[in-house]
C-alpha positions in Angstrom: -0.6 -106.1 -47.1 -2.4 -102.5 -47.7 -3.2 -102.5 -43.9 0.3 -103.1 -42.9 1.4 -100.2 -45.0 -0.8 -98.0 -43.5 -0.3 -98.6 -39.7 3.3 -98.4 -40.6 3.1 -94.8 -41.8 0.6 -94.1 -39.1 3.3 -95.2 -36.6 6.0 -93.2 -38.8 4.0 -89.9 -38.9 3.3 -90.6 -34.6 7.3 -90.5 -34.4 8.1 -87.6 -36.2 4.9 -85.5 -34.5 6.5 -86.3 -31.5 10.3 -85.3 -32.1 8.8 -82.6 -33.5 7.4 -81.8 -30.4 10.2 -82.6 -28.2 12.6 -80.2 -30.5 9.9 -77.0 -30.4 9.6 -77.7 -26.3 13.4 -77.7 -26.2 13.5 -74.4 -28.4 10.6 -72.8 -26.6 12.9 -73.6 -23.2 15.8 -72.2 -24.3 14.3 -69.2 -25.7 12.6 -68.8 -22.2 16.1 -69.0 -20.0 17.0 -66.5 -22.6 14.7 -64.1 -21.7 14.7 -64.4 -18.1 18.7 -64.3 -18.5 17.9 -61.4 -20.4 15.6 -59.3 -17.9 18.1 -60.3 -15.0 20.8 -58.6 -17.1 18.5 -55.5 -17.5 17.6 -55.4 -13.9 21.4 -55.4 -12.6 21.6 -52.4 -14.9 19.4 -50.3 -14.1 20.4 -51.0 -10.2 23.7 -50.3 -11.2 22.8 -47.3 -12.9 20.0 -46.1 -9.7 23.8 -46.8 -7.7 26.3 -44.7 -9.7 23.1 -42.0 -10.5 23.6 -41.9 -6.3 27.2 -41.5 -6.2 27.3 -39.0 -8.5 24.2 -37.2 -6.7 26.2 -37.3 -3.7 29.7 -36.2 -5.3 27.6 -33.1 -6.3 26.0 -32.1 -3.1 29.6 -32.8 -1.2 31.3 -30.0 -3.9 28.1 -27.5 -3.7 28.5 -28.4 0.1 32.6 -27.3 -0.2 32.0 -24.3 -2.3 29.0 -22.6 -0.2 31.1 -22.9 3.1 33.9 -21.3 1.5 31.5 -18.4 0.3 30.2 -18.2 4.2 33.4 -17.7 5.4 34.5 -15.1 2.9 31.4 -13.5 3.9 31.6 -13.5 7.3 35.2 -12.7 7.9 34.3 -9.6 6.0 31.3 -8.9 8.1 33.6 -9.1 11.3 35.6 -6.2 10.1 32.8 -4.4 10.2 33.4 -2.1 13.9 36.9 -1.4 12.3 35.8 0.4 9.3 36.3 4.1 8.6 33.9 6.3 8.1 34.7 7.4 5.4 35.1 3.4 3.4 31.7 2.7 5.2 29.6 3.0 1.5 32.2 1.0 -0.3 32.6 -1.8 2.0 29.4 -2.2 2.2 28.8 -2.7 -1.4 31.7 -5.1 -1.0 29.8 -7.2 1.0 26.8 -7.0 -0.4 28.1 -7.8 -3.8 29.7 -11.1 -1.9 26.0 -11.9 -0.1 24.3 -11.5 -3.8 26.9 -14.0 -5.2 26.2 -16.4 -2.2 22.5 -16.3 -2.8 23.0 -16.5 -7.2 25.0 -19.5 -6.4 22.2 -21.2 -4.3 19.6 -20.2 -6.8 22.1 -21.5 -9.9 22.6 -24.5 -7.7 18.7 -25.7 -6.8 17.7 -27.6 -10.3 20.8 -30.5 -9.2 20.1 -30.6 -5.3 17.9 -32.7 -2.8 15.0 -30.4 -1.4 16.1 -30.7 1.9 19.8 -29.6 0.9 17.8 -26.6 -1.0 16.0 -25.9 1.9 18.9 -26.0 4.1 21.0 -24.0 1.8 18.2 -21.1 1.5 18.3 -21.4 5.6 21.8 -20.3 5.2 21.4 -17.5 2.7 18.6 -15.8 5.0 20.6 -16.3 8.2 23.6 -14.6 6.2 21.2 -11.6 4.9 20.0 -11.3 8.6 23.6 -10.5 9.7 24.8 -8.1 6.7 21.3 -6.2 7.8 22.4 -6.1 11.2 25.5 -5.2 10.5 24.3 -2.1 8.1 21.9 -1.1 10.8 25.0 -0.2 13.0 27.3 1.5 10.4 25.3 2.9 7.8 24.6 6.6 8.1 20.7 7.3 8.8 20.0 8.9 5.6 21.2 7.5 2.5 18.7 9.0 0.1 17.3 12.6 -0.5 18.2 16.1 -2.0 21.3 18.0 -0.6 22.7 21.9 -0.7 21.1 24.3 -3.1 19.0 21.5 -4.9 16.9 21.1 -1.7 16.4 25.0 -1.3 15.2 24.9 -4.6 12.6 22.8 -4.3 11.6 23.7 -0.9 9.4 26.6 -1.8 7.2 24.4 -4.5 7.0 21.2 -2.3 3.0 21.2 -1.4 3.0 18.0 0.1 3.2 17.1 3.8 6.3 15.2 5.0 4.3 11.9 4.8 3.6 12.2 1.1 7.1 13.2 0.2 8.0 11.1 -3.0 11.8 10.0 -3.7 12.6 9.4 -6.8 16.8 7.5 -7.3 17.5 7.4 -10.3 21.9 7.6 -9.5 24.0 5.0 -10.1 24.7 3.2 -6.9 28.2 3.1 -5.2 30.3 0.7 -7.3 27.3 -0.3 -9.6 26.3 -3.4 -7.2 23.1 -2.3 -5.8 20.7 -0.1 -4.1 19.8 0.0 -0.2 16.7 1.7 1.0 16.4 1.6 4.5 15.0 3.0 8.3 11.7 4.6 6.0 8.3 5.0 7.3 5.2 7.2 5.5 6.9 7.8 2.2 6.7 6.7 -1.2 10.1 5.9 -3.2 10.4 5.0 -6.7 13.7 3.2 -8.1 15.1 4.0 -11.9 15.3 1.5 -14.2 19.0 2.8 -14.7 19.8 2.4 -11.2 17.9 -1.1 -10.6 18.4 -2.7 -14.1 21.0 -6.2 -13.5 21.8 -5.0 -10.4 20.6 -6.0 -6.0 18.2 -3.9 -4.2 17.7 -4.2 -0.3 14.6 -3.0 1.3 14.6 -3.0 4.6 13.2 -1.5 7.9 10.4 0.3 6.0 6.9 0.8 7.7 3.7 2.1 5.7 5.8 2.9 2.7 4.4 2.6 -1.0 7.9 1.2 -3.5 7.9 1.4 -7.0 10.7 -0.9 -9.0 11.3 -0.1 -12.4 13.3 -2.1 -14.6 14.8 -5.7 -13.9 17.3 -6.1 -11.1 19.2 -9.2 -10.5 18.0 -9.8 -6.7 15.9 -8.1 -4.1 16.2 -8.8 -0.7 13.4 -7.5 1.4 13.3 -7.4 5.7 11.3 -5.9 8.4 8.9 -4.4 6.2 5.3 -3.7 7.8 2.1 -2.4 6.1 3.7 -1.4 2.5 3.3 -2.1 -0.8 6.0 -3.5 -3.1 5.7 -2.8 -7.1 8.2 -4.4 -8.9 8.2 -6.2 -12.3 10.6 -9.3 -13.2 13.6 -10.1 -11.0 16.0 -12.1 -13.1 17.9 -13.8 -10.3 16.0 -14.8 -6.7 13.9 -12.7 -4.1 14.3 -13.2 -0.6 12.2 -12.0 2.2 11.8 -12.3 6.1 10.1 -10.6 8.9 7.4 -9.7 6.4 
């Protein structure tokens, strides 16, 4: 009778190990398709998300893309008028212009932390091919000498000037024409120094210079520097972008 009993429970506590068993299997499954539901949910997001990040990427570079032609044309209808200038406008157009090439090359710089390095590269490609055309366009305008001492003031100073004509030393501190920048240009054997009140927040252009020494005070917005050879540049911080070519 007392064996009976026990293989009884024996047989009872079998049974009940098992369904225990069976349920915790069925519970570990479904807890398993839960998960893998789970990470397939979290994978189609973040595709979704890589997709629309995409879009938007390309929604931005299509409206930078808009924006900077626009600029380009401004800027080069104006640089066609250039042969039908007066005389007289010549320094005021040019500042024009300028001012419309320094905005060109502030929205490139403004516009580099959201675009693709190749559109960057391609839209700095732009900017220099743009500042190659205003210089060429100065070059044929421009009056030769832009800087230096006139009338009575140069008289003065003639008869205490010891130095030779290759150590001359130019010092601008004027405002320039329309408060949007200073040109120096067509120098060779000279050393020039730039004003902090003529340079600070505002473009310089140094170009054509040969065996110059330039000294930039204060903190202009941009410099753009071409066909420079065998000079030295002293500037401190620019708060917008430098560009330079045929350096």
């Amino acid at each position: 009778m007392s064996v009976d009993t026990v293989d009884n429970s024996a047989v009872l506590d079998n049974e009940l190990s098992a369904e225990m068993e069976a349920k915790m299997k069925y519970k570990f499954a479904n807890i398993e398709k839960r998960n893998e539901a789970r990470h397939d949910n979290i994978s189609k997001a973040r595709e979704a998300e890589v997709e629309k990040g995409e879009e938007r990427t390309n929604d931005v570079v299509t409206d930078f893309y808009k924006d900077l032609q626009e600029q380009v044309n401004t800027l080069e209808e104006s640089l066609g008028k250039a042969k039908d200038i007066d005389k007289q406008d010549v320094p005021a157009y040019l500042d024009e212009t300028h001012r419309k090439l320094t905005q060109l090359g502030k929205y490139v710089t403004d516009s580099v932390m959201f675009l693709p390095s190749y559109d960057v590269q391609k839209a700095q490609d732009i900017v220099k091919e743009m500042t190659s055309k205003f210089h060429d366009v100065q070059s044929l305008i421009e009056p030769k000498k832009k800087f230096g001492f006139k009338g009575s003031r140069q008289k003065k100073l003639a008869p205490t000037d010891t130095k030779t004509k290759q150590e001359q030393s130019v010092i601008v501190s004027a405002k320039p024409s329309l408060d949007v920048g200073v040109s120096l240009r067509n120098k060779s054997n000279e050393r020039h120094e730039l004003k902090a009140e003529s340079t600070d927040h505002g473009d310089i252009t140094l170009a054509d210079l040969d065996n110059c020494k330039v000294i930039v005070h204060g903190t202009p917005s941009t410099v753009h520097m071409s066909n420079i050879k065998n000079c030295v540049i002293v500037a401190g911080p620019v708060s917008s972008s430098i560009f330079i070519e045929n350096c």
